[in-house]
N, C-alpha and C positions, 0 to 999 in steps of 0.2 A: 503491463507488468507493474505491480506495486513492488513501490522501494520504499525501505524504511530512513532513509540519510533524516528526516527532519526529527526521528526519534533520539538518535544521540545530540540532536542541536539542541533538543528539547532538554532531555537529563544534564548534558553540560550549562545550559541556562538556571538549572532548576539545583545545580550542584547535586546530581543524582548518579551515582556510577552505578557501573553492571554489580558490582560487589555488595551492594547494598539492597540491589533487588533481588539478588541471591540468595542471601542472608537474611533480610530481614521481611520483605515482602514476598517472598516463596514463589517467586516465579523461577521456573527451574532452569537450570543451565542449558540443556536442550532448547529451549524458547528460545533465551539469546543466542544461541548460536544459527538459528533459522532466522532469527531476527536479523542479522549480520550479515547473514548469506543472502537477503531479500527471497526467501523461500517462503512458501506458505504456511499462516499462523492463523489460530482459529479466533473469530470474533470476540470469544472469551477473552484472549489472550490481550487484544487488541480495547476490548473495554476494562479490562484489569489496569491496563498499562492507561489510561484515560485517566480513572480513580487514582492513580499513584502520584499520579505526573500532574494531577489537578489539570488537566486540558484538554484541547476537542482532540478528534480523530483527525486533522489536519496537520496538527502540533506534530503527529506520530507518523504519517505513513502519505504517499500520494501516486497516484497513477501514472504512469510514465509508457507511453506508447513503444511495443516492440517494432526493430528497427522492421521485422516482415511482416508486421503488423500494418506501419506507414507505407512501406513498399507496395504492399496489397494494395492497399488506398490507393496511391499516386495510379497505380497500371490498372482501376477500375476507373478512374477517373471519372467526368461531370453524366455520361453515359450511363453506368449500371445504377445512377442514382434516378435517375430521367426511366429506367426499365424499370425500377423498383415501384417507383410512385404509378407508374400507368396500369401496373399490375397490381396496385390497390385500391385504380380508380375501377378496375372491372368489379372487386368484389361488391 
């Protein structure tokens, strides 16, 4: 799952509120509110907010593993990785 938490760490360091990216950089309020919600935002939005914010794509946003995501992992354990690789040494 991408969370956005480093993007308001970012505007708070950079002294940038949502109201200013409203009003003056026209990123529209829909945006922030999927922003907020860690919902999905299109690259555009994501390289706009890079340009605004003068910083990387890390400064904004980072990967954060779902918890059935991890779960999966853990119950496929050292095993489907051991079947994965032997079924690449056939091709």
């Amino acid at each position: 799952m991408i969370v956005y938490d480093r993007l308001w760490e970012t505007m708070k360091k950079k002294n940038i509120s949502q109201y200013h990216l409203i009003k003056y950089c026209k990123v529209s309020a829909g945006q922030i509110g999927r922003l907020k919600k860690n919902n999905f935002v299109s690259t555009h939005t994501i390289d706009m907010l890079c340009k605004i914010l003068d910083c990387s794509v890390e400064e904004i946003m980072e990967y954060r593993a779902d918890i059935s995501e991890a779960t999966l992992s853990a119950e496929r354990g050292p095993k489907a990785e051991q079947d994965n690789s032997s079924s690449e040494d056939l091709a």
